[in-house]
N, C-alpha and C positions, 0 to 999 in steps of 0.2 A: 801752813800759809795763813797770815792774818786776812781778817777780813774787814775791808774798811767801812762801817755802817754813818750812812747819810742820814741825818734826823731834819725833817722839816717839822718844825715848832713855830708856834705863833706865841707872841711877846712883846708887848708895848704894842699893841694895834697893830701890827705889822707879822708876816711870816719872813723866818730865817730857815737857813741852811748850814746846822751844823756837823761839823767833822771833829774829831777829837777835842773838842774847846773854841775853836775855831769858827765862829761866824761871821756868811756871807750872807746879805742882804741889805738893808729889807728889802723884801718883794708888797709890791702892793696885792696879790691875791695867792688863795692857795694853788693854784693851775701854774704860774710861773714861777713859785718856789721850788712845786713838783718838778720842774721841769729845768731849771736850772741844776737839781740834783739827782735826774737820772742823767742828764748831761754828761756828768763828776761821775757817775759811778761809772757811766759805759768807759769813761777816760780810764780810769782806773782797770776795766776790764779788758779795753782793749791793749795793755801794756802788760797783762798776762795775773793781774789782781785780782781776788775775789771781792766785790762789793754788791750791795743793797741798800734800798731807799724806805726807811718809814715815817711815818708821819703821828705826831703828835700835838693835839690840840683840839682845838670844842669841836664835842662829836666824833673823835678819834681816839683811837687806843692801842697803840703802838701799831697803826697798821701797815702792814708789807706792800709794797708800794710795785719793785725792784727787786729783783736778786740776781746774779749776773750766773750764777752756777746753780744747779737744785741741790747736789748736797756735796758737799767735803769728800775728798778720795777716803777717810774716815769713817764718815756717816755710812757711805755705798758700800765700804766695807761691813760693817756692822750689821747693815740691812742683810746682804749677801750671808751673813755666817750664820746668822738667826731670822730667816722669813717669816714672815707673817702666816698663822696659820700652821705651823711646822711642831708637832711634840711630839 
């Protein structure tokens, strides 16, 4: 399952909300860009998506904002076959 990542970036004085190429904005501050796209992402999660929201721009670095799952049926598998601490 894909997982759709929400990027808030700031650009031309303003903060956006990108999805694949796709920007929605501008916001005039980072708290309602944030919040326009956990918005978008809970949409996405509540239609059975995995999504998360990061934020990039001054003072930020890729940070994890959102995540709608902790890890992939994947990941938990991986965890589960090799635990931490286990040799």
């Amino acid at each position: 399952m894909r997982t759709s990542i929400y990027i808030v970036i700031f650009s031309r004085d303003a903060w956006w909300v990108d999805l694949d190429g796709e920007a929605d904005g501008p916001f005039g501050t980072l708290d309602a860009a944030i919040g326009q796209a956990v918005e978008l992402a809970k949409s996405t999660a509540r239609t059975g998506g995995r999504s998360e929201v990061r934020v990039m721009g001054p003072g930020r670095d890729n940070s994890l904002i959102y995540q709608s799952a902790q890890k992939s049926l994947l990941g938990r598998a991986v965890a589960m076959a090799h635990p931490i601490g286990a040799n």
